[in-house]
DSSP file (Angstrom, degrees, kcal/mol; ACC not computed):
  #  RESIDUE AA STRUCTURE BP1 BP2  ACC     N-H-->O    O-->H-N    N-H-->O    O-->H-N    TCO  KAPPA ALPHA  PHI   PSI    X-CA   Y-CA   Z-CA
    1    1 A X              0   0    0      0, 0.0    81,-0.1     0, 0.0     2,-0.0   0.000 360.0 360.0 360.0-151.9   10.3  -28.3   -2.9
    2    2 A X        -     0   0    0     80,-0.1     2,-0.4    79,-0.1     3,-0.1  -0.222 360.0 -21.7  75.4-176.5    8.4  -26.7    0.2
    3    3 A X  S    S-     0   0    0     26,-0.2     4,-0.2     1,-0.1     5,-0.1  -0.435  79.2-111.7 -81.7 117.8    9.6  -24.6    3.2
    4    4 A X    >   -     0   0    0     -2,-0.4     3,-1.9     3,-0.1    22,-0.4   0.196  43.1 -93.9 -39.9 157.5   13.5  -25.3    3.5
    5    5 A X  T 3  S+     0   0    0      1,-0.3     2,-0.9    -3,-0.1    21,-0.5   0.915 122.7  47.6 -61.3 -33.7   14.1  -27.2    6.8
    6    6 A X  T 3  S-     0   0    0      1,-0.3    -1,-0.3    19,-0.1    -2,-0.1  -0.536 117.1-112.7-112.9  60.0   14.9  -24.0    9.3
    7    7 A X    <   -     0   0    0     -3,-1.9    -1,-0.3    -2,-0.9     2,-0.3   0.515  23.7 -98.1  69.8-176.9   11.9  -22.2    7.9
    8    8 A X  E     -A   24   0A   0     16,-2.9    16,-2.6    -3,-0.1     2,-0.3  -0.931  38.5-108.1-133.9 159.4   11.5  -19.0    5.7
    9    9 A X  E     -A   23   0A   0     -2,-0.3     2,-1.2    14,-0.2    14,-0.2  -0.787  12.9-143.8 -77.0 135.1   10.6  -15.5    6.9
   10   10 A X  E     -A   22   0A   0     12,-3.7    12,-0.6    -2,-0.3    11,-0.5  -0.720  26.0-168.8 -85.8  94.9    7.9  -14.0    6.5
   11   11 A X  E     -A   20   0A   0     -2,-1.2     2,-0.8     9,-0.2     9,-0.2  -0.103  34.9-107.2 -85.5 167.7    8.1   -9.9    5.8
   12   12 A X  E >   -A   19   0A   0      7,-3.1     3,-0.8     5,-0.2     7,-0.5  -0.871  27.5-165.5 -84.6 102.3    6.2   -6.9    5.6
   13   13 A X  T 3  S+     0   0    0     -2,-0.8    89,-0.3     1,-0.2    -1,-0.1   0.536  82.3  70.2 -58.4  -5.8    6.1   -6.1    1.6
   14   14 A X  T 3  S+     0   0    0     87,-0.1    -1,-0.2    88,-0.1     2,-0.1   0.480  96.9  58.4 -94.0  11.2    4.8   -2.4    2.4
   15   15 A X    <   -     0   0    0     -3,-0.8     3,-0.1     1,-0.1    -4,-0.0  -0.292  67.9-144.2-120.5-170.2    8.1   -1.3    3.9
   16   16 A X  S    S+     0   0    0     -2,-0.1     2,-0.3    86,-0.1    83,-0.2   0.629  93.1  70.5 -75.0 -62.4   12.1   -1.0    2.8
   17   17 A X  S    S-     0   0    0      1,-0.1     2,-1.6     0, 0.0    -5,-0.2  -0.451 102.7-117.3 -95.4 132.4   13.5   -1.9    5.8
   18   18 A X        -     0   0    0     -2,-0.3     2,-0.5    81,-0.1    -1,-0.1  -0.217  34.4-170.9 -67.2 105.0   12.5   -6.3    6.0
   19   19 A X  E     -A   12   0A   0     -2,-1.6    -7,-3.1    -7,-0.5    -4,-0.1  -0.923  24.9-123.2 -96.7 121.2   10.4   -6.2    9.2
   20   20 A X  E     -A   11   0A   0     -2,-0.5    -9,-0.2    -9,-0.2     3,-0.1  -0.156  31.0-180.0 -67.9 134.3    9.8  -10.1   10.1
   21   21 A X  E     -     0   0A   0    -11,-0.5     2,-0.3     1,-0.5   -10,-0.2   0.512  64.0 -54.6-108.5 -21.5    6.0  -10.6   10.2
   22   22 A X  E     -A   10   0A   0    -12,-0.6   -12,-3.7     2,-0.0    -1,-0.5  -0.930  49.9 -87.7 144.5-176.7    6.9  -14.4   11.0
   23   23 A X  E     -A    9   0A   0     -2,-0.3     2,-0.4   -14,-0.2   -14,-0.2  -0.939  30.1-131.8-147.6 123.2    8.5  -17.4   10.4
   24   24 A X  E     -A    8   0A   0    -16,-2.6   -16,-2.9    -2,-0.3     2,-0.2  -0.750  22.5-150.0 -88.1 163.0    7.1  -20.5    8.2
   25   25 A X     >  -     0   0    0     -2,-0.4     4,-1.3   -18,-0.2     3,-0.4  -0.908  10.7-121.1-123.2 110.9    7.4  -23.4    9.9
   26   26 A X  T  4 S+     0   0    0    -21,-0.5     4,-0.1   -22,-0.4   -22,-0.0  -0.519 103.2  13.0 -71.6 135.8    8.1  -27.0    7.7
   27   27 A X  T  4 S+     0   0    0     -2,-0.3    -1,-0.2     2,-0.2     3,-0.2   0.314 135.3  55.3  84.8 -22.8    5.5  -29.5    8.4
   28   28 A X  T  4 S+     0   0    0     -3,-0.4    -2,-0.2     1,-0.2    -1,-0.0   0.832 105.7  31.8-138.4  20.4    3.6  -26.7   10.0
   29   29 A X  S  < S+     0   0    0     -4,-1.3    -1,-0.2     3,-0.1    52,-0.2  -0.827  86.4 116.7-154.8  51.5    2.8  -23.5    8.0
   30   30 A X  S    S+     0   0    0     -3,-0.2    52,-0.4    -4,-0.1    -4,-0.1   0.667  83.5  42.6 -97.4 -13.4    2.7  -25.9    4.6
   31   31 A X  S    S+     0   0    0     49,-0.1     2,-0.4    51,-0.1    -2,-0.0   0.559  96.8 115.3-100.3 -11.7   -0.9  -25.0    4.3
   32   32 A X        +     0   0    0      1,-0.2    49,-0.3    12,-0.0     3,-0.1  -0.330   8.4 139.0 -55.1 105.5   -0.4  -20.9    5.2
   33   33 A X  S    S+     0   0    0     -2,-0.4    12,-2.4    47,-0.1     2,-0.3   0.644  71.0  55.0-104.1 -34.8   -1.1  -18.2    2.9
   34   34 A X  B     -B   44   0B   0     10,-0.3     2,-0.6    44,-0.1    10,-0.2  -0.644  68.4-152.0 -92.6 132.8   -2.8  -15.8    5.3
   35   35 A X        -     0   0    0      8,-3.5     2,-0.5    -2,-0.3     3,-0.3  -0.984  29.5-149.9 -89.8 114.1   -0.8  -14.6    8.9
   36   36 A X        +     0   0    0     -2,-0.6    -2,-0.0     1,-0.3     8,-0.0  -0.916  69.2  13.7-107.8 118.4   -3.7  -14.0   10.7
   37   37 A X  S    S+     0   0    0     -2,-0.5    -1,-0.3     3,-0.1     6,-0.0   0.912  84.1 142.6 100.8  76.7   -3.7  -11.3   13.5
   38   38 A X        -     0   0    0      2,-0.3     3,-0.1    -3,-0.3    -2,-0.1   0.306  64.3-116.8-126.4  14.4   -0.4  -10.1   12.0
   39   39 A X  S    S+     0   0    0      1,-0.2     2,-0.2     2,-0.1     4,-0.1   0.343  76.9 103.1  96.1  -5.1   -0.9   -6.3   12.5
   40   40 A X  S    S-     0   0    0      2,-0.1    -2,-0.3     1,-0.1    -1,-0.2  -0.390  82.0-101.1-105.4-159.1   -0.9   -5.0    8.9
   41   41 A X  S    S+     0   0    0      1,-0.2     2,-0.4    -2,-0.2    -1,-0.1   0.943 109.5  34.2 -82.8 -57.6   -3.7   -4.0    6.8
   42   42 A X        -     0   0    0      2,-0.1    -1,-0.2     1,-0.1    -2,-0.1  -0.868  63.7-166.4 -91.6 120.0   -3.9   -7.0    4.9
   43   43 A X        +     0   0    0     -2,-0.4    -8,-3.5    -9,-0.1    -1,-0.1   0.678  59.1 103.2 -70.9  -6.3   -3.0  -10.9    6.4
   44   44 A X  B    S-B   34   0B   0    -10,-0.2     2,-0.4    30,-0.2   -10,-0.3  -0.326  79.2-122.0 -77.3 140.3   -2.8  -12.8    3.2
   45   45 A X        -     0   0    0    -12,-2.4    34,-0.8    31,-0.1     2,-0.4  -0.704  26.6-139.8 -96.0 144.3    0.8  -13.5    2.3
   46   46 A X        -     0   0    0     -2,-0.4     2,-0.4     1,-0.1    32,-0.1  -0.690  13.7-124.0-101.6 158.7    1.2  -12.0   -1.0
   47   47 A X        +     0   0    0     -2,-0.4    19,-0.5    30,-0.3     2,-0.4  -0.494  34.2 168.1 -61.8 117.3    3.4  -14.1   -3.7
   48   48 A X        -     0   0    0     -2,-0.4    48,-0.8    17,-0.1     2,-0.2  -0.916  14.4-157.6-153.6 122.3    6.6  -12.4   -5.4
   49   49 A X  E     -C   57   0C   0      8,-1.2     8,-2.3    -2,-0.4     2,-0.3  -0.630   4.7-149.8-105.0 157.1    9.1  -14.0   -7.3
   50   50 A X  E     -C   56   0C   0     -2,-0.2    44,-2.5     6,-0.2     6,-0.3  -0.937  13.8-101.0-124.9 161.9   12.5  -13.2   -8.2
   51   51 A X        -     0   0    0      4,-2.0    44,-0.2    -2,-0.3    -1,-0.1   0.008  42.1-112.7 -20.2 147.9   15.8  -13.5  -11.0
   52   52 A X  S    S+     0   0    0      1,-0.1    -1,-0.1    40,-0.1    41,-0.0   0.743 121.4  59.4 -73.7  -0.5   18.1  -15.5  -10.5
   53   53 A X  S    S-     0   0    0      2,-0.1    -1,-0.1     0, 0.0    -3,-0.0   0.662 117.6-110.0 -75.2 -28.3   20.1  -12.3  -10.0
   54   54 A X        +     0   0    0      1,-0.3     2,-0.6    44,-0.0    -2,-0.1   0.368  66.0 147.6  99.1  25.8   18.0  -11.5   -7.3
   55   55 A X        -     0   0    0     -5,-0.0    -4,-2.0     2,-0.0    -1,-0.3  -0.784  54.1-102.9-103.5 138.8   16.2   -8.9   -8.4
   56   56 A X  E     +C   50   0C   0     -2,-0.6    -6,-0.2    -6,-0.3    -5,-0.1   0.107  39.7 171.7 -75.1 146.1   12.4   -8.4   -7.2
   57   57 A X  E     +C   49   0C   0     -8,-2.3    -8,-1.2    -7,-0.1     8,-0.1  -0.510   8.2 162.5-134.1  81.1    9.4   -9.5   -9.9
   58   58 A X  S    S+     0   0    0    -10,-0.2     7,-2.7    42,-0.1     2,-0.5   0.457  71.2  57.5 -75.8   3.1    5.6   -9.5   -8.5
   59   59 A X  E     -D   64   0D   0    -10,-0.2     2,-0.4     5,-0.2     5,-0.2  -0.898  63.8-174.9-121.0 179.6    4.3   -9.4  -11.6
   60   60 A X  E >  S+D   63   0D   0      3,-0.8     3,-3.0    -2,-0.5    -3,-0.0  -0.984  87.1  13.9-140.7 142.8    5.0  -12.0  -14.6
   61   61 A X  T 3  S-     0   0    0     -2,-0.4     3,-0.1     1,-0.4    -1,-0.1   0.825 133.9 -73.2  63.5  32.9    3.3  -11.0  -18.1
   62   62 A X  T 3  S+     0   0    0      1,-0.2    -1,-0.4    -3,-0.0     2,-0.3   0.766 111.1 121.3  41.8  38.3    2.9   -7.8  -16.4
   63   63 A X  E <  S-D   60   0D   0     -3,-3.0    -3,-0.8    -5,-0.0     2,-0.5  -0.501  78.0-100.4 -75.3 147.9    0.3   -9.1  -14.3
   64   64 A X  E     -D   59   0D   0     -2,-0.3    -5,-0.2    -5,-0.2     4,-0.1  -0.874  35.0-130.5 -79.2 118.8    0.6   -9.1   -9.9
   65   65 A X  S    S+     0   0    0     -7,-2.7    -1,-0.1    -2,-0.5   -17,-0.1   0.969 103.8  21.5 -53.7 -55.8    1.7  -12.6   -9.7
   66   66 A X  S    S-     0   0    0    -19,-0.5    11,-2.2    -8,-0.2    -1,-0.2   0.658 126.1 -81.4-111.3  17.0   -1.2  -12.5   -7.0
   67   67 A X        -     0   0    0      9,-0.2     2,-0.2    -9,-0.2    10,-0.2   0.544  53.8 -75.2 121.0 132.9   -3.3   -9.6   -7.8
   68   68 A X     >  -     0   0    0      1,-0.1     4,-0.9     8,-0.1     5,-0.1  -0.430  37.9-148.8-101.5 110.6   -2.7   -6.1   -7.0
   69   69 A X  T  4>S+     0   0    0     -2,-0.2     5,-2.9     2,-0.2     6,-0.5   0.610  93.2  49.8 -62.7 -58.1   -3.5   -5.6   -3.1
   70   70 A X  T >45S+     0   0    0      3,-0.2     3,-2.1     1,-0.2     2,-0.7   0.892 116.9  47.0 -49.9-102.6   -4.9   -1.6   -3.4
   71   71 A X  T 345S+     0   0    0      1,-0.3    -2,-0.2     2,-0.1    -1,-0.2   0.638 118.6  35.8 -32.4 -27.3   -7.1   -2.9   -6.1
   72   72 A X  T 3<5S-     0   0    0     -4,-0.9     3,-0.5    -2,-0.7    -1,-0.3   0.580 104.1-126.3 -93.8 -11.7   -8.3   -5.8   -4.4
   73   73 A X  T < 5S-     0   0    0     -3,-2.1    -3,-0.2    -4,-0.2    -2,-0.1   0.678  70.7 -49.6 -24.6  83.0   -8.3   -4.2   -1.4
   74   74 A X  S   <S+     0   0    0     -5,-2.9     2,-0.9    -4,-0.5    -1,-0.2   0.201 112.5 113.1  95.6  -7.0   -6.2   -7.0    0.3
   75   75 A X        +     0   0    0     -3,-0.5     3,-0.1    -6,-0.5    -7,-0.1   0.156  45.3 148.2 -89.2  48.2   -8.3   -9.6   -1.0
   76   76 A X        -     0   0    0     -2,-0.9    -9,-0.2     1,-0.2     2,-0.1  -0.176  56.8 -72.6 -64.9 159.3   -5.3  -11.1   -3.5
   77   77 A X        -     0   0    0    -11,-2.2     2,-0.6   -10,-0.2   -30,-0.3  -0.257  52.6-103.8 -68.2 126.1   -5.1  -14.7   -4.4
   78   78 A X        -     0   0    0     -2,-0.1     2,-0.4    -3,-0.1    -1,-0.1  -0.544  39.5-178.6 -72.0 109.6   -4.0  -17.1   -1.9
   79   79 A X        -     0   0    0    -34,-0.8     2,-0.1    -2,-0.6   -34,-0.1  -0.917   9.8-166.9 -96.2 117.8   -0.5  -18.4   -2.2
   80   80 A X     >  -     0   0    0     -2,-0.4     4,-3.0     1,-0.1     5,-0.3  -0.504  41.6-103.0 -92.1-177.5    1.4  -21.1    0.0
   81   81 A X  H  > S+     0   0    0    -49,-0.3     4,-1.7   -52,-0.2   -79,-0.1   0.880 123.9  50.2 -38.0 -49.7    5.2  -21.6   -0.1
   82   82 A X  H >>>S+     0   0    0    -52,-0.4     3,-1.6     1,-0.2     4,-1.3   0.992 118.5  47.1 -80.2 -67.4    4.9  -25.0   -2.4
   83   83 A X  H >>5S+     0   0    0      1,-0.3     4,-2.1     2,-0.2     3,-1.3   0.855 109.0  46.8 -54.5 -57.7    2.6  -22.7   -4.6
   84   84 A X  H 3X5S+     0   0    0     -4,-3.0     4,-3.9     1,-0.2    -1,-0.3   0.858 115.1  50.0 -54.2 -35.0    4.5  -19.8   -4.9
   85   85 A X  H <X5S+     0   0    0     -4,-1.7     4,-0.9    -3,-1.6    -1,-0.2   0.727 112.0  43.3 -68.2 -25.6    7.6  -21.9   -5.7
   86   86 A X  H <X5S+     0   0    0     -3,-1.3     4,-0.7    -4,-1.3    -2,-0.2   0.620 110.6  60.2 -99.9 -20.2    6.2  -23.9   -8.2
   87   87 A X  H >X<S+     0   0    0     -4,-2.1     3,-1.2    -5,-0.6     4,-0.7   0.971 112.4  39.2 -70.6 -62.6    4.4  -20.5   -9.6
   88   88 A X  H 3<>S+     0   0    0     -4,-3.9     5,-1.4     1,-0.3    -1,-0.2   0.758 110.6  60.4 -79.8   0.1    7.9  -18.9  -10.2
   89   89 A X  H 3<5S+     0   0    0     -4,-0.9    -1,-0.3     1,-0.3     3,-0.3   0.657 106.0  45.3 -70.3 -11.0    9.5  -21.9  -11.3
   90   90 A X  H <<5S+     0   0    0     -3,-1.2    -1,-0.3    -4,-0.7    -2,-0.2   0.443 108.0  59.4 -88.2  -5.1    7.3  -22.3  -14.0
   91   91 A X  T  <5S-     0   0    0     -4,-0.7    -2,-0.2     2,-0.3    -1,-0.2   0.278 122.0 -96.5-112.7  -1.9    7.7  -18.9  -14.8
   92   92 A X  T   5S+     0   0    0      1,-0.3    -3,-0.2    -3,-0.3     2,-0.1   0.279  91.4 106.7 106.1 -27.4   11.6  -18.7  -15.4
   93   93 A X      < -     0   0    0     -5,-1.4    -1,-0.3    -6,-0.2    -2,-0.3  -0.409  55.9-131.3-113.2 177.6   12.1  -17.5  -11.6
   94   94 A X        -     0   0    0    -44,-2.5     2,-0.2    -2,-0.1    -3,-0.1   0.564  32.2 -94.9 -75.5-135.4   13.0  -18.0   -8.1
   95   95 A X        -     0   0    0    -44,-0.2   -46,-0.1   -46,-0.1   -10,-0.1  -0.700  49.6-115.6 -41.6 131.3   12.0  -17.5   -4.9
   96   96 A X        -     0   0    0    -48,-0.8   -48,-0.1    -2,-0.2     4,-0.1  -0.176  20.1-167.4 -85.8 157.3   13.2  -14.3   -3.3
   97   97 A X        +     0   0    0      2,-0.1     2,-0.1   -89,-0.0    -1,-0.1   0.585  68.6  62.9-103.9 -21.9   15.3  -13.8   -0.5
   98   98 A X  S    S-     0   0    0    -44,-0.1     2,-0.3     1,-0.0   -87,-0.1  -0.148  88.5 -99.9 -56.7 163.3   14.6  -10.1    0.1
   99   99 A X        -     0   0    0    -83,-0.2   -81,-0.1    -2,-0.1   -43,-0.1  -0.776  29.9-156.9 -77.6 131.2   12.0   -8.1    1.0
  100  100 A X        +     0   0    0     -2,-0.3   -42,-0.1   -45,-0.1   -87,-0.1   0.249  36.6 146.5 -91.0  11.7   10.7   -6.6   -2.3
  101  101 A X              0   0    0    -89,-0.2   -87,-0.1     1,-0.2    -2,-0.1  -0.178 360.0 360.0 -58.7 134.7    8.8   -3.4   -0.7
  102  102 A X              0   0    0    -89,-0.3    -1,-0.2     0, 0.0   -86,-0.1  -0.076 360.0 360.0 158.2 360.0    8.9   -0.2   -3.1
């Protein structure tokens, strides 16, 4: 596992349309959960899994896979790539390829 060799994007989850927030990096972003200075309200990158069908899940067990960001305000649970991957594989799911904002 970990961040595929020509990176992953990072998006803005509060939006539709995927606006790139930034790009992990392998061998350098392996320790990132937070984008820091990245312009939105919150920097932590939040965790969201998907089907294999592709269709969007942030919560499992009707839970927020990392804790629900307006409640929290922004202070949600820190996920990196290798975590978040190994969180929805244990959980039946993927890692998404979308933006999951709505």
């Amino acid at each position: 596992g970990g961040i595929p060799t020509g990176g992953v994007l990072v998006l803005d989850g509060g939006i539709k349309q995927a606006t790139t927030v930034g790009c992990l990096m392998p061998g350098i972003d392996d320790g990132k959960a937070v984008w820091e200075g990245s312009g939105l309200s919150h920097d932590t990158i939040a965790a969201q899994c998907c089907s294999s069908g592709g269709t969007c899940s942030r919560t499992v067990d009707e839970k927020c896979v990392a804790g629900h960001s307006r409640d929290l305000k922004g202070d949600i649970t820190e996920f990196t790539y290798a975590k978040t991957e190994e969180f929805c594989t244990a959980n039946g799911l993927d890692m998404c390829k979308q933006s999951c904002a709505g």
